[in-house]
N, C-alpha and C positions, 0 to 999 in steps of 0.2 A: 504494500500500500504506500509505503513513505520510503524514500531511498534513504537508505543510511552511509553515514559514510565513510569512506575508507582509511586506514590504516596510512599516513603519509609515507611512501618509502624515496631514499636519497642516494643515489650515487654518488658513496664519499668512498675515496682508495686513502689509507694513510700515509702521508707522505715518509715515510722512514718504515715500511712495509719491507719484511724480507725478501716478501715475491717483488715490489718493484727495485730492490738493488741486481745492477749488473756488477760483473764483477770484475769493474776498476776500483781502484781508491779512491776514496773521495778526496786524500790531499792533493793528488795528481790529478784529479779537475780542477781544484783551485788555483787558480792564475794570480800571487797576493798583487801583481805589480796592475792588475787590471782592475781589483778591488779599491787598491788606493787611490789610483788616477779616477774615476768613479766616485770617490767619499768625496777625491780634495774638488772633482767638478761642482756635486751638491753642495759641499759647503760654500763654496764662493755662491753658490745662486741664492741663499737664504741672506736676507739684507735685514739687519732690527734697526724696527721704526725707534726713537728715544720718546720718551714723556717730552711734555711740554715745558715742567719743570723738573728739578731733580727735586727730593721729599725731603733735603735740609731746609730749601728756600722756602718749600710748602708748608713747614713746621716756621720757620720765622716769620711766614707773613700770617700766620695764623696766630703767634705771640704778639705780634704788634697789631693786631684787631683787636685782639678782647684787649689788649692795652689801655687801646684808644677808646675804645667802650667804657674801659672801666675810670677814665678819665675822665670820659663827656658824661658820665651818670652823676660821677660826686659833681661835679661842675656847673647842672641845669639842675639839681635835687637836690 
């Protein structure tokens, strides 16, 4: 009367599966000088934006506020 439904199944192979190793080494695929030139290319491409201010000046202009506040209150009061 009502379909029910089924059981989700997934085609996952584990990546370090003994059925998928052939049989080289794995350090003799690794090429380290192909790895590096690769990390040093990504690192030059990632650029950091800076804050607007640094958070010493942000702490000081935040002491000389309530300063000033606490000057113009005893001053009108």
């Amino acid at each position: 009367m009502f379909k029910q439904r089924k059981n989700r199944t997934f085609k996952y192979e584990p990546r370090f599966s003994k059925e998928n190793q052939t049989g080289s080494n794995p350090k003799e695929d690794f090429d380290s000088e192909d790895f590096v030139s690769k990390w040093k290319r990504q690192r030059g491409n990632n650029v950091r934006v800076k804050g607007a201010l640094p958070v010493k000046t942000l702490i000081l202009v935040l002491v000389l506020l309530l300063l000033c506040m606490y000057v113009l209150e005893k001053k009108y009061m």
